[in-house]
N, C-alpha and C positions, 0 to 999 in steps of 0.2 A: 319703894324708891320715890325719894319727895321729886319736882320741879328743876331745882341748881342742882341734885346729881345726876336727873338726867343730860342737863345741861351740858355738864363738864365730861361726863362719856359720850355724850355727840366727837368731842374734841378729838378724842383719840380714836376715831374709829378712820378706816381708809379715807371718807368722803372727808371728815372735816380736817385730815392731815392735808388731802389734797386744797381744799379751801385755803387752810392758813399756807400753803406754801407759795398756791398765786398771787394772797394780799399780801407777801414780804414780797415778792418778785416786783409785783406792781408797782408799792413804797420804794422800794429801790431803784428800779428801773425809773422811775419817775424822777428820783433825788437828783440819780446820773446823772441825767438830761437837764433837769434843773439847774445842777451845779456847771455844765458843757454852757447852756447858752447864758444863763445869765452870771456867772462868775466868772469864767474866764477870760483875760483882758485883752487876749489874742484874737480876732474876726479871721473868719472862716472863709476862703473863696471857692465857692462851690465848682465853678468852672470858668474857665476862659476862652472862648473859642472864636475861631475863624474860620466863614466857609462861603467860598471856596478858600485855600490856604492858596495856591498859586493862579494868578490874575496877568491879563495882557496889559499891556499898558494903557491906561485910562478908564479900565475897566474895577468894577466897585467887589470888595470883597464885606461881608455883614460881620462884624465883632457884635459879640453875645455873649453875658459873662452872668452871674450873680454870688454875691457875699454876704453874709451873715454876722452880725453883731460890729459892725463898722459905723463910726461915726463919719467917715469920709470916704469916699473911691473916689482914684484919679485914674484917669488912661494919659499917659504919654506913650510919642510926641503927637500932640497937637490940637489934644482933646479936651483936655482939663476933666474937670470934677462931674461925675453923673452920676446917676440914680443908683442904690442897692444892685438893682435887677434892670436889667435893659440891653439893649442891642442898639449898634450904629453902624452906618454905613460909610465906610472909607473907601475910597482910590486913588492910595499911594503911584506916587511916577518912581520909585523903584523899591526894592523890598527892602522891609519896615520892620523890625521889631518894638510892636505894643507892649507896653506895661502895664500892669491893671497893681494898683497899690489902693489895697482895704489899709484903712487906718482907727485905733480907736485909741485916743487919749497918746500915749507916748510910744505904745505898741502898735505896729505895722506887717502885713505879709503882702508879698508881689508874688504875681503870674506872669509868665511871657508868652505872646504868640504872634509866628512871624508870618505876615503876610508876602507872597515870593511875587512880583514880576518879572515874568516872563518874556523876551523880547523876541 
């Protein structure tokens, strides 16, 4: 048996069935992901949060959000446009529902989260 038949019965044997099935899984799994962040025109908002969620009055509750593949984030009311990934510190005088709007090109998704005052 020359060299390239050894070769090519590596291929079928258990080991090199399992080899070529990680490097299709890899290729693929890789494409997926590929094709998730950089093709699709939708941005992602990984999360939106507020903590505490209910605050006494005058008291500061932390919004912490981040999104992915957005050319823009806005929080309303009264924050305007910030960073990807970030957190800020509100304290609302009565409860507030935040919006967090990912934007990328003509395409947009929102998240809501209410911060409660408590009196």
């Amino acid at each position: 048996m020359n060299y390239w038949e050894m070769q090519k019965s590596f291929w079928k044997t258990p080991t090199g069935i399992v080899i070529w099935i990680v490097l299709l899984a890899a290729m693929l799994g890789g494409g997926l992901l590929a094709l998730n962040v950089f093709v699709s025109p939708y941005p992602v908002i990984e999360f939106f949060d507020a903590k505490p969620v209910v605050v006494g009055p005058g008291n500061a509750s932390n919004l912490s959000w981040s999104a992915v593949g957005a050319s823009r984030v806005e929080i309303d009311p009264g924050i305007g446009q910030v960073e990807l990934k970030g957190f800020r510190e509100v304290s609302p005088q009565e409860t507030t529902t935040y919006t967090l709007t990912a934007v990328n090109g003509t395409r947009s998704r929102s998240r809501d989260v209410r911060v409660i005052v408590k009196r």
